[in-house]
N, C-alpha and C positions, 0 to 999 in steps of 0.2 A: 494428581492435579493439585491436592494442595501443598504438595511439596513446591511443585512449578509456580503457584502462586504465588508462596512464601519468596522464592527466586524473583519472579517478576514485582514483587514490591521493593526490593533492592534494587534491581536495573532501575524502578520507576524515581525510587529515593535518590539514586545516584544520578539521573539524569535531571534531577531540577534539581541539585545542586549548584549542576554546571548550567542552567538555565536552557537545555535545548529540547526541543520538540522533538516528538518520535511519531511516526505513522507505521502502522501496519496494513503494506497492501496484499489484497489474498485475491484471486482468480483463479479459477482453471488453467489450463496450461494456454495458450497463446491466445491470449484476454486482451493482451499489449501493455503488460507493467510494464516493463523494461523500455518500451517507445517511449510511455508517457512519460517513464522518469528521465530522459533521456532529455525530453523537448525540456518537461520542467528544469532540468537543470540549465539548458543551453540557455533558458529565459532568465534563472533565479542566480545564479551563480556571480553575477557581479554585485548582488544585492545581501545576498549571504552567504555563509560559510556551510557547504551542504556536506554530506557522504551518507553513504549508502549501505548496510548491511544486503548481501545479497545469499538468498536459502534456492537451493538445487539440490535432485540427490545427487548427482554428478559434472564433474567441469566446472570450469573457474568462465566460461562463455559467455555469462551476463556480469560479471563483475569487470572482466576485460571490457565488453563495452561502455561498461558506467566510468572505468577508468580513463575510458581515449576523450571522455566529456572534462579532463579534468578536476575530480572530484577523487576523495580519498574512499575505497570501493575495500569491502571484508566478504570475502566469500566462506561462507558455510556449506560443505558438501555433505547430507546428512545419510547417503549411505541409501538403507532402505525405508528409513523415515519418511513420514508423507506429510511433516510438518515441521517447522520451528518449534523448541520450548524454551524457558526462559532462562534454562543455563545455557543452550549455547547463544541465547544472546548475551549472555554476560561475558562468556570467553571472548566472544567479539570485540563487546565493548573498551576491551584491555587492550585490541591493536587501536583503537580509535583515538584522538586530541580531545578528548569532552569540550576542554577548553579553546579550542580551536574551530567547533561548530555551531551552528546555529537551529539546525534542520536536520534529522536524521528518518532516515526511508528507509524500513524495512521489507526487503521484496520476500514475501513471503516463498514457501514451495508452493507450487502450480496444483491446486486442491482445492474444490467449495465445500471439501467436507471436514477433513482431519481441522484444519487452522482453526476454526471459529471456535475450540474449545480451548482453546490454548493462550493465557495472558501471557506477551511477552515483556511488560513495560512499560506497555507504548500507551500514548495520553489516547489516541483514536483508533479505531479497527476501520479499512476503508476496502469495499470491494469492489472489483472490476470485473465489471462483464460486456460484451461486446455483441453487436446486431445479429453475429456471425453464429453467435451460438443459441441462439432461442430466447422468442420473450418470457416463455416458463422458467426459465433458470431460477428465479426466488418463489415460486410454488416446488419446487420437484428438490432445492436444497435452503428450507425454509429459515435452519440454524446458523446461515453463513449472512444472512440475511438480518436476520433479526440481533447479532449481536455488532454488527456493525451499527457505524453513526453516518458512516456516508457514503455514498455511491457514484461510479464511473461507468455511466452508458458509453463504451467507449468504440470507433470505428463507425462514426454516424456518418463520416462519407460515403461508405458502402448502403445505407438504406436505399437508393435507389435500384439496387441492386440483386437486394433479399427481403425474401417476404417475413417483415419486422412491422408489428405496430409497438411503437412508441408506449405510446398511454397506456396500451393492454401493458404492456412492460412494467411503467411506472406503478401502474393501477397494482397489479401482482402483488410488488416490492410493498408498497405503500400498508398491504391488507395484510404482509406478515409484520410489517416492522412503520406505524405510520409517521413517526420521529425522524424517518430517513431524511439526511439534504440529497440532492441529487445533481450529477453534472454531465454534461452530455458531448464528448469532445471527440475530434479525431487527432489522435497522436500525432498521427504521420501527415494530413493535412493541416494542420495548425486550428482546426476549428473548434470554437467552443475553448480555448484552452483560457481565455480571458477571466472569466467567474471561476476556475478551478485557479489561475493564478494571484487572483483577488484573492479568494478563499484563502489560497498558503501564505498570503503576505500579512493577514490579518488575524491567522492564527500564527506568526510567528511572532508579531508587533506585540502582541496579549500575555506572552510567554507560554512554559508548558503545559501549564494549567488549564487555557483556555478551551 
């Protein structure tokens, strides 16, 4: 780890250099990163210069998608890894334009556990979890939780649907990590994406810092 840190303070030196933002998004495996980043980009894209680091252990699957969004997509296949570390975001960052982005989204591996110890660079750690998978999720994986800055209640179309309370959710989150911001969207219906799109417009306007 602290070799990986040493690593991620160069990816974090070299990317405010070029002034671009990085997120790190981590979920369990079908959370809906790849929808939200999807929607996000179809929204953001004519307002900035995006691309997308994408972490799987196998297949180029979500990078091809982020690709058909027109946006410039680096797939990391990590084999039997069950996370990103911060060299191979650096080998990434060498097929990327620094100077050609604005915005850079890292889709982490599908994990609430391995990712949250791992600095890759990136200015925020942001996590995604969905109605679909339990409002215990930040009691039962409390470290994935508590080292993020922000969170994605995400697939809130489906509450009608599954026995989800909200608040007990929030309430959870709140009592490992109470710093948390929170956003409540559904990808694939378009809801809620407005404050998560404010949010990215105003962390980009601030620079990487912000």
């Amino acid at each position: 780890l602290n070799a990986n840190d040493r690593e991620a303070a160069h990816n974090r030196a070299h990317r405010d250099q070029h002034g671009v933002l990085a997120h790190n998004l981590m979920s369990s495996p079908g959370a809906g990163k790849t929808r939200l980043l999807e929607a996000t980009i179809d929204a953001l894209k004519n307002e900035f210069r995006i691309a997308v680091i994408e972490g799987d252990l196998e297949t180029e699957n979500d990078a091809a998608r982020i690709r058909a969004h027109g946006v410039p997509a680096v797939q990391i296949t990590t084999g039997s890894a069950c996370h990103l570390d911060a060299h191979m975001v650096h080998g990434a960052l060498h097929h990327i334009d620094l100077d050609g982005i604005d915005i850079l989204f890292i889709e982490n591996v599908g994990n609430l556990v391995c990712p949250a110890s791992w600095d890759l660079g990136e200015d925020a750690k942001i996590v995604v979890f969905a109605v679909t998978e339990g409002e215990d999720k930040p009691r039962k994986y409390p470290k994935m939780f508590r080292q993020a800055r922000y969170a994605v209640l995400n697939k809130i179309d489906l509450l009608p649907y599954v026995p989800f309370d909200v608040d007990r959710a929030l309430g959870y989150a709140r009592d490992v990590n109470p710093d948390l911001t929170f956003f409540q969207t559904s990808a694939l219906a378009g809801t809620g994406l407005e404050s998560w799109l404010a949010f990215l417009r105003g962390q980009a306007g601030r620079g990487p810092a912000a």
